[in-house]
C-alpha positions in Angstrom: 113.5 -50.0 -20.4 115.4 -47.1 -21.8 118.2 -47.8 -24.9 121.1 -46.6 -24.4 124.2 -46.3 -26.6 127.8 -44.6 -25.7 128.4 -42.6 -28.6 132.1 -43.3 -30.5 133.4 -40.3 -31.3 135.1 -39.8 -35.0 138.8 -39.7 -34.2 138.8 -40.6 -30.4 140.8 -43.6 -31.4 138.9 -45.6 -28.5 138.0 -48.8 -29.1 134.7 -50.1 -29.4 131.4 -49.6 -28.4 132.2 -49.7 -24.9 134.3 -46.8 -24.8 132.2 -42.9 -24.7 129.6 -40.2 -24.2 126.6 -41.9 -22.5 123.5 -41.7 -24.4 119.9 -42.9 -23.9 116.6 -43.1 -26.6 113.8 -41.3 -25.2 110.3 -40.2 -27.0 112.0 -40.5 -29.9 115.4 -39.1 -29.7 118.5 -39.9 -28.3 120.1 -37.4 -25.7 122.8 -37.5 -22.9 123.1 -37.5 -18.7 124.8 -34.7 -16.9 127.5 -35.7 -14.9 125.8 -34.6 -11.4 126.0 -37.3 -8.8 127.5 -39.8 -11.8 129.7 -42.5 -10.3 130.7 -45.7 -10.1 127.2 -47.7 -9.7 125.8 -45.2 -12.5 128.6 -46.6 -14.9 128.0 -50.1 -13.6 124.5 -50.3 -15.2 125.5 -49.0 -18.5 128.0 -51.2 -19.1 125.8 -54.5 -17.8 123.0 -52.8 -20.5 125.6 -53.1 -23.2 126.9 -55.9 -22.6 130.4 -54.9 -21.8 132.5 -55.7 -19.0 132.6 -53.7 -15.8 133.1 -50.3 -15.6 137.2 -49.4 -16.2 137.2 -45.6 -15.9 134.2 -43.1 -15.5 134.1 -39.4 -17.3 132.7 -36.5 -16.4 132.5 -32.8 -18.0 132.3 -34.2 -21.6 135.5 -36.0 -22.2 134.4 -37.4 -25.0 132.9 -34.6 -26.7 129.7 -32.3 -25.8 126.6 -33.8 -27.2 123.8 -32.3 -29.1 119.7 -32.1 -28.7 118.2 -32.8 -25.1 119.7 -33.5 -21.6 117.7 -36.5 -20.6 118.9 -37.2 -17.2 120.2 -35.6 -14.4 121.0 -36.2 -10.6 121.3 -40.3 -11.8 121.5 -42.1 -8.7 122.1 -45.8 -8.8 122.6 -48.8 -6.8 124.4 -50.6 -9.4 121.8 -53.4 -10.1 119.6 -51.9 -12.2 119.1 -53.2 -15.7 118.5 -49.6 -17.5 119.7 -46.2 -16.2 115.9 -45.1 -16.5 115.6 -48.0 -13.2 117.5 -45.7 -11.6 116.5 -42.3 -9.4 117.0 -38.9 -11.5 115.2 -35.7 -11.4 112.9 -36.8 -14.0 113.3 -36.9 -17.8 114.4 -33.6 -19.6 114.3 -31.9 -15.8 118.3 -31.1 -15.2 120.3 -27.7 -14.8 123.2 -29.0 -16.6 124.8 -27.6 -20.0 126.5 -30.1 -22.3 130.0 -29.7 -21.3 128.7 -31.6 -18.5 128.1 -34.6 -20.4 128.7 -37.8 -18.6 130.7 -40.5 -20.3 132.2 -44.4 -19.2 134.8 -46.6 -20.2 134.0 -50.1 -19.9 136.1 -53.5 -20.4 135.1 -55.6 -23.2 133.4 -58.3 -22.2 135.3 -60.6 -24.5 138.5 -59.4 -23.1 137.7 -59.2 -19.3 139.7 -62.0 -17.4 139.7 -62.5 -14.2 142.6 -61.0 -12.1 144.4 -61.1 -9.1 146.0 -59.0 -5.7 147.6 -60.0 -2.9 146.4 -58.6 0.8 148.3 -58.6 3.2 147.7 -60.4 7.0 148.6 -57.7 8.5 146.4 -55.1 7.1 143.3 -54.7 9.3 140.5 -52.0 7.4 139.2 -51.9 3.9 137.9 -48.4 2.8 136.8 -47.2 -0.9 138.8 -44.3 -2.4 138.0 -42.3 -5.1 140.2 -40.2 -6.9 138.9 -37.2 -9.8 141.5 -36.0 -11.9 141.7 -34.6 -15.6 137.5 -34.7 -15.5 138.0 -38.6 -14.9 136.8 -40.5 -11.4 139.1 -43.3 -11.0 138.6 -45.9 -8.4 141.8 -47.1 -7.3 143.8 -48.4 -5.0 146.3 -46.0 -3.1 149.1 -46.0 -0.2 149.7 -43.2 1.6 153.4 -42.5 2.5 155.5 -39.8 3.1 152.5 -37.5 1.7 152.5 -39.0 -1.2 150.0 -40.8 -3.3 151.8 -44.4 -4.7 150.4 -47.2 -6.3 149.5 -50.7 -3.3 151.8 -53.2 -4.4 152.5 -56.4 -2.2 154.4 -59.3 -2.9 152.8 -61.5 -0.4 149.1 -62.0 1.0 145.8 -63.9 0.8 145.2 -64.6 -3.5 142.2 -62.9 -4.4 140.7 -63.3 -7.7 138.0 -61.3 -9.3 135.4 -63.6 -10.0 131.6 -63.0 -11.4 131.7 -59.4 -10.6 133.4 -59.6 -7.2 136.7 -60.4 -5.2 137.0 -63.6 -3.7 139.5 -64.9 -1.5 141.2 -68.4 -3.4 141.1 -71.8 -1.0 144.5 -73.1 0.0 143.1 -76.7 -1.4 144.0 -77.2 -4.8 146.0 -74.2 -5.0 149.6 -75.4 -5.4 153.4 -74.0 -5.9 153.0 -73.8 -9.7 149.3 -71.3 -8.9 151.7 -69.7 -6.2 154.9 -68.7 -8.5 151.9 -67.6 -11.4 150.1 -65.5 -8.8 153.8 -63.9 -8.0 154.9 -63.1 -12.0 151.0 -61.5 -12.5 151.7 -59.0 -9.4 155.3 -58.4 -10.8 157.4 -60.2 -7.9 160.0 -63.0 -8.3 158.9 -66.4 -7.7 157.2 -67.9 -4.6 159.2 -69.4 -1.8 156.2 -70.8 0.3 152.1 -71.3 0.1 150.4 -71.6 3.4 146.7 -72.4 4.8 146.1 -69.0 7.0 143.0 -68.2 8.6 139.5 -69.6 7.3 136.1 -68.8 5.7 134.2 -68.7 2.7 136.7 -69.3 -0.1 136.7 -69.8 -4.0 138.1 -73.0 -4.7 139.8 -73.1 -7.8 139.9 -75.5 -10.6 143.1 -74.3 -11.6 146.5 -76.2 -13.4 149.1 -74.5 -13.5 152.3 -75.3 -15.3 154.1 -72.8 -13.7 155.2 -70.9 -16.0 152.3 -68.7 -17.2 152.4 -64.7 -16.6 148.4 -65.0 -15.2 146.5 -67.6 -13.9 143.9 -66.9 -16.1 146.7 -68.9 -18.8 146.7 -71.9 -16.7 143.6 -74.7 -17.5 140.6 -73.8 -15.9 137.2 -74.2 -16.1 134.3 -71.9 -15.0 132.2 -74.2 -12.5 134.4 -72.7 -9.8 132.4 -73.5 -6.3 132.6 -71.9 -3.1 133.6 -74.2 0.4 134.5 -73.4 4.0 138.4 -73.7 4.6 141.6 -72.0 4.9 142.9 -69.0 2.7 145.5 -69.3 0.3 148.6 -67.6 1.3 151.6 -66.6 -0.9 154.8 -65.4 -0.2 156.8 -64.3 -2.8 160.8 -64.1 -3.2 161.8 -60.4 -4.0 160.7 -57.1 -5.5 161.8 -53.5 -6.8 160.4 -50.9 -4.7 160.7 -47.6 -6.8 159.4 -45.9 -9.8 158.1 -48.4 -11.8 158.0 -52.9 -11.4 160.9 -53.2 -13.3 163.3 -49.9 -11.3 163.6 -49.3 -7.6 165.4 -50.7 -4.4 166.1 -54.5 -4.4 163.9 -55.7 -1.4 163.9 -59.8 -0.2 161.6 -61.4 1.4 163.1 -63.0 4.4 162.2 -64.5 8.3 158.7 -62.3 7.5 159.9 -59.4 6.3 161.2 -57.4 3.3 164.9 -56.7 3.7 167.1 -55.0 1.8 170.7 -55.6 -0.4 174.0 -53.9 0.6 175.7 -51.8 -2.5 179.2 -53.2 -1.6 180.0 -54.8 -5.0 177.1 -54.4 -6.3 177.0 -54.7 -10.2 175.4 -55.0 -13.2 176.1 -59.0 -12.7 173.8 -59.1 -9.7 171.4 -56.5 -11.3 171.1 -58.9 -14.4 169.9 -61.6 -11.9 166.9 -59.2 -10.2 165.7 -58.5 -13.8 165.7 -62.2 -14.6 163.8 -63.2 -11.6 161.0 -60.6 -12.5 161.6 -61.2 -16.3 162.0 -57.4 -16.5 164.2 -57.7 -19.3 168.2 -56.4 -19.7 170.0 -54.9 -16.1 170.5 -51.7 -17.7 172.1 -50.1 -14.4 172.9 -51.1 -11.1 172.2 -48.1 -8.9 174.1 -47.9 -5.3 173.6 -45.6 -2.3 170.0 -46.2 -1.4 169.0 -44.4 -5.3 165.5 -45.0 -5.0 165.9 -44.6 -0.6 166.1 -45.9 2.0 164.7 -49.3 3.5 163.1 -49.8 6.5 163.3 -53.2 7.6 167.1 -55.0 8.0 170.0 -55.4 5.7 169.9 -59.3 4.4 172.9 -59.7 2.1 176.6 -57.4 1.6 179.4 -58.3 -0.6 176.7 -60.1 -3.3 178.7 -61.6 -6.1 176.9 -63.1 -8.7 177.9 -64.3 -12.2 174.5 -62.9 -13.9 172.7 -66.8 -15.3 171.8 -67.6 -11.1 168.0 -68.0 -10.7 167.9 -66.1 -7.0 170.4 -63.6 -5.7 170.7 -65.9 -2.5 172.3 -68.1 -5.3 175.1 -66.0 -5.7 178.2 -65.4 -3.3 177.3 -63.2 -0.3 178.4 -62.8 3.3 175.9 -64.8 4.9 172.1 -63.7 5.8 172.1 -60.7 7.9 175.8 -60.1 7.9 176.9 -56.9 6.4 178.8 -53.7 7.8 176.2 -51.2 5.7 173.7 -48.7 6.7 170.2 -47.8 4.5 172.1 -45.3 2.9 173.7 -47.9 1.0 170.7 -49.7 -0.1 171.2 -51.3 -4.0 169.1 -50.8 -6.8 167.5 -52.4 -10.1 167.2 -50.7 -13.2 165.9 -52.8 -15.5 165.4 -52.4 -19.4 161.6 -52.8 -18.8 161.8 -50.5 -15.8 162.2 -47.6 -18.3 159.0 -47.4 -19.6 155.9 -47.5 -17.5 151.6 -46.8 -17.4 150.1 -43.8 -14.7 146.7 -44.5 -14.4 144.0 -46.7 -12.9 146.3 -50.0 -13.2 150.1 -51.4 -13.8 148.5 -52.3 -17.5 146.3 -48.8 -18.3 147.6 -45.3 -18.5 149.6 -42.8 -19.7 153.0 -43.7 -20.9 156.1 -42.7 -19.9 160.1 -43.1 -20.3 162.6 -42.5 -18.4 165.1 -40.7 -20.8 168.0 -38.7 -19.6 167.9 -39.0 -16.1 164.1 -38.2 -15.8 160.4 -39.3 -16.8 158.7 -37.8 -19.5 156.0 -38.4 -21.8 155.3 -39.5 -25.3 153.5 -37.5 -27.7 150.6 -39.1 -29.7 151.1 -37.7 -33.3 153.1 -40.7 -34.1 151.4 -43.2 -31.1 149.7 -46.3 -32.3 148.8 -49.6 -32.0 152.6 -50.4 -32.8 153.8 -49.2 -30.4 151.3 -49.8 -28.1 151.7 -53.6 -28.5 155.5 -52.9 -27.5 155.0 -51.5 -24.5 152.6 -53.9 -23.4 154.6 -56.8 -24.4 157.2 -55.0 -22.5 155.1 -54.6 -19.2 154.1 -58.4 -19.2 150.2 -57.3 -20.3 149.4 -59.1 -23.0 148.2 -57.4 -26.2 147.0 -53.6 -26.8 143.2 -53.0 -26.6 143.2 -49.3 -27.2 144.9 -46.1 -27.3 143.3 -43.2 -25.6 144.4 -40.5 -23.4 144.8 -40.6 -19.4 145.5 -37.1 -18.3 148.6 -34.6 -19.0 151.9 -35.6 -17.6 155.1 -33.4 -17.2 158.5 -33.5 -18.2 160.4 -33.9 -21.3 157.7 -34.9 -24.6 159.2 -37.5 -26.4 158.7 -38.7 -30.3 158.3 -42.2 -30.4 158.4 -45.1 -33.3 158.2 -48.9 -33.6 157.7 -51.3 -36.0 155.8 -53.3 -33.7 158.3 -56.7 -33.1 160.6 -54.7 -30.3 160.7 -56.6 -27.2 161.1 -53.6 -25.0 160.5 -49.6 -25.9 163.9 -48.7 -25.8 164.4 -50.3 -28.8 162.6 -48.3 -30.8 163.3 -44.7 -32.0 163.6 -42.0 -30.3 163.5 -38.4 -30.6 162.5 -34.8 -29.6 162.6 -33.2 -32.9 159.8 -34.7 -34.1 158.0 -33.8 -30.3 158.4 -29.9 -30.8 154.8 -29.5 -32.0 153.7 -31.3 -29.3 152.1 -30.2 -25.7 150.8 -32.4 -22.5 147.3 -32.4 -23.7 148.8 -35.2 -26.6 150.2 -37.2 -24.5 149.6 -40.9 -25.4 148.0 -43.5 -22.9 147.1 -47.5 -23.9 144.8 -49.6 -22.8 146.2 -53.5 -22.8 144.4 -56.7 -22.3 146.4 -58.7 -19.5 147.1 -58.5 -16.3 145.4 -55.7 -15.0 144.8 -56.6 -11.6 143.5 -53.1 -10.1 140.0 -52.6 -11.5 136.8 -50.7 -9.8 136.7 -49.9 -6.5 139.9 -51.6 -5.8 139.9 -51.5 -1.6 142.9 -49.4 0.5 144.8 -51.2 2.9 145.2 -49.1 5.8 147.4 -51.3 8.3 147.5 -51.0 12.0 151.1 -49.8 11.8 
């Protein structure tokens, strides 16, 4: 068996020794593998031979630096089970037609901060297929819906629970998953609270040893233990109360779920009062603007609620004064909207809680530059997000827009709150723009599956 290291680069700002260039000890001396053929299952068995979690993002054309000396490997072709890259097929050691700027490199999770996470599939979706994605010299697997031609992250606030479990997804048993697991499962995927848990369909399930109080943000905070066991029975099915669809979890069209659909609000009325109530439900913060005539577009399904009068402490917007379910005099075009103090700041990359970050500061998203990024403010927007603590701050590709000059102390509950500026951003240019890495709540990991539905 091969050694292999991933080579921390001074300055990178990565954390760990599961972050880098990919580097194996051969006759003597350690070189790296070209990025031909490198993928997924390549990354897999380097992070498994370091003892890291699985593999978060996967690097090609030397993100993290050109390395020196010999090009061991080349053409790496691996199944994913191997213990050492030298298991798997390549064109022989030192035989390769690569120049170091091909240089292959791999992100992995820490192992001591890898939880187990959750997404919710729908019923109604019918065919799994993998995507992968390469952008900025990084392959992402991900998880993508297409609509309207464009690329937008699969969020669903009801569906089967599945849980990633020993290196694998795993559909949760209905038995022994209650109400309180339900309304946890809704706050991890960033939806209001559950209205109903159902038995649907059958199979091999995971049955978890789970309790819940309820009021966790993951259910990897409730009590658990890990001799979780596998049974025949029905699949856990959760249907959550209400969502934003939009920009970010915490900004976009108010959308309830209701009679097996999601329907949307009526902007007759429509305030920051009953904004404040949306944000509360998702615990997105502060209503910082209540948006009216379909801002963030147009529904599809029906209109559930008009003339919505709330005094901004209800738990549910059906709480609040309305017309009656389904009785309104609105079209689409006058679909509400959410914009909620946590909705200005948000992650693009691989997950809701990895990425590049960026604000939404007069009237459109931009970036923030990384002179002054750290793990201050990191922890902020994190906090912010509902994802736990920062594990790193590294860089996930240029964005566009406005560059913004960022600083916190560290205690602010949202990013708003700290300073702001573009003075301090003039010196700046996309390729600085700072990206964060946080510990919870990253649901979407490797090769998360696309739900193409039959619609």
């Amino acid at each position: 068996m091969s050694l292999v290291r991933v080579q921390q680069l001074v300055g990178s700002r990565s954390d760990g020794y599961c972050t880098g260039r990919v580097e194996i000890y051969h006759n003597g001396e350690w070189g790296t593998v070209c990025d031909d053929g490198w993928d997924n299952n390549d990354a897999n068995v380097v992070c498994k031979q370091l003892g890291c979690g699985p593999p978060f993002i996967v690097h090609a054309s030397a993100y993290f630096g050109e390395g020196t000396g010999k090009i061991w490997l080349d053409d790496v072709g691996c199944s994913g089970n191997e213990k050492s890259l030298s298991e798997c097929y390549h064109r022989g050691f030192g035989t390769h037609n690569c120049e170091h700027v091909e240089d292959a490199g791999v992100t992995c999770y820490r192992k001591s901060v890898f939880l187990k996470q959750i997404w919710l599939v729908p019923a109604s979706c019918c065919s799994h297929t993998y995507v992968k994605s390469i952008k900025q010299h990084m392959l992402i697997s991900f998880c993508y819906l297409l609509i309207a031609q464009q690329i937008l992250p699969f969020q669903s606030c009801n569906g089967y629970v599945h849980l990633y479990h020993n290196w694998g997804w795993s559909v949760l048993s209905y038995n022994g998953f209650d109400m309180n697991a339900a309304n946890v499962a809704c706050r991890q995927m960033g939806c209001g609270p559950a209205i109903s848990l159902s038995g649907y369909s059958s199979g091999s399930t995971l049955l978890p040893d789970l309790s819940c109080s309820g009021s966790e943000f993951s259910l990897m905070e409730c009590q658990h233990s890990n001799s979780w066991t596998y049974q025949y029975g029905y699949y856990a099915y959760v249907y959550c109360s209400v969502r934003l669809t939009g920009p970010s979890w915490c900004a976009g069209r108010v959308e309830i779920y209701y009679n097996a659909a999601w329907q949307t609000v009526c902007d007759d009325g429509w305030d920051l009062n009953d904004a404040q109530v949306v944000c509360s439900q998702l615990n997105c913060g502060v209503a910082v603007a209540a948006p009216h005539s379909a801002y963030f577009g147009k529904g599809r399904d029906k209109i559930l609620l008009d003339d919505v009068a709330c005094m901004g402490n209800e738990t549910h917007l059906t709480r609040c004064s309305h017309r009656g379910y389904l009785d309104h005099n609105c079209s689409h075009s006058q679909d509400a909207g959410v914009i909620c103090s946590a909705g200005l700041s948000r992650l693009i990359g691989p997950s809701r809680c990895s990425g590049r970050v960026e604000i939404f500061n007069n009237g459109s998203w931009g970036t923030v530059c990384n002179n002054s990024w750290d793990i201050n403010e990191a922890r902020v927007i994190c906090r912010q997000l509902g994802c736990g603590t920062s594990l790193s701050v590294l860089h996930f590709g240029e964005g566009i827009g406005e560059i913004n000059e960022v600083t916190c102390t560290g205690s602010e509950r949202y990013l708003p709150e700290c300073s702001y500026s573009r003075d301090g951003a003039q010196n700046c240019n996309h390729s600085q723009d700072a990206g964060v890495i946080c510990s919870g709540n990253v649901f979407f990991l490797l090769n998360v599956l696309v739900k193409t539905c039959s619609n």
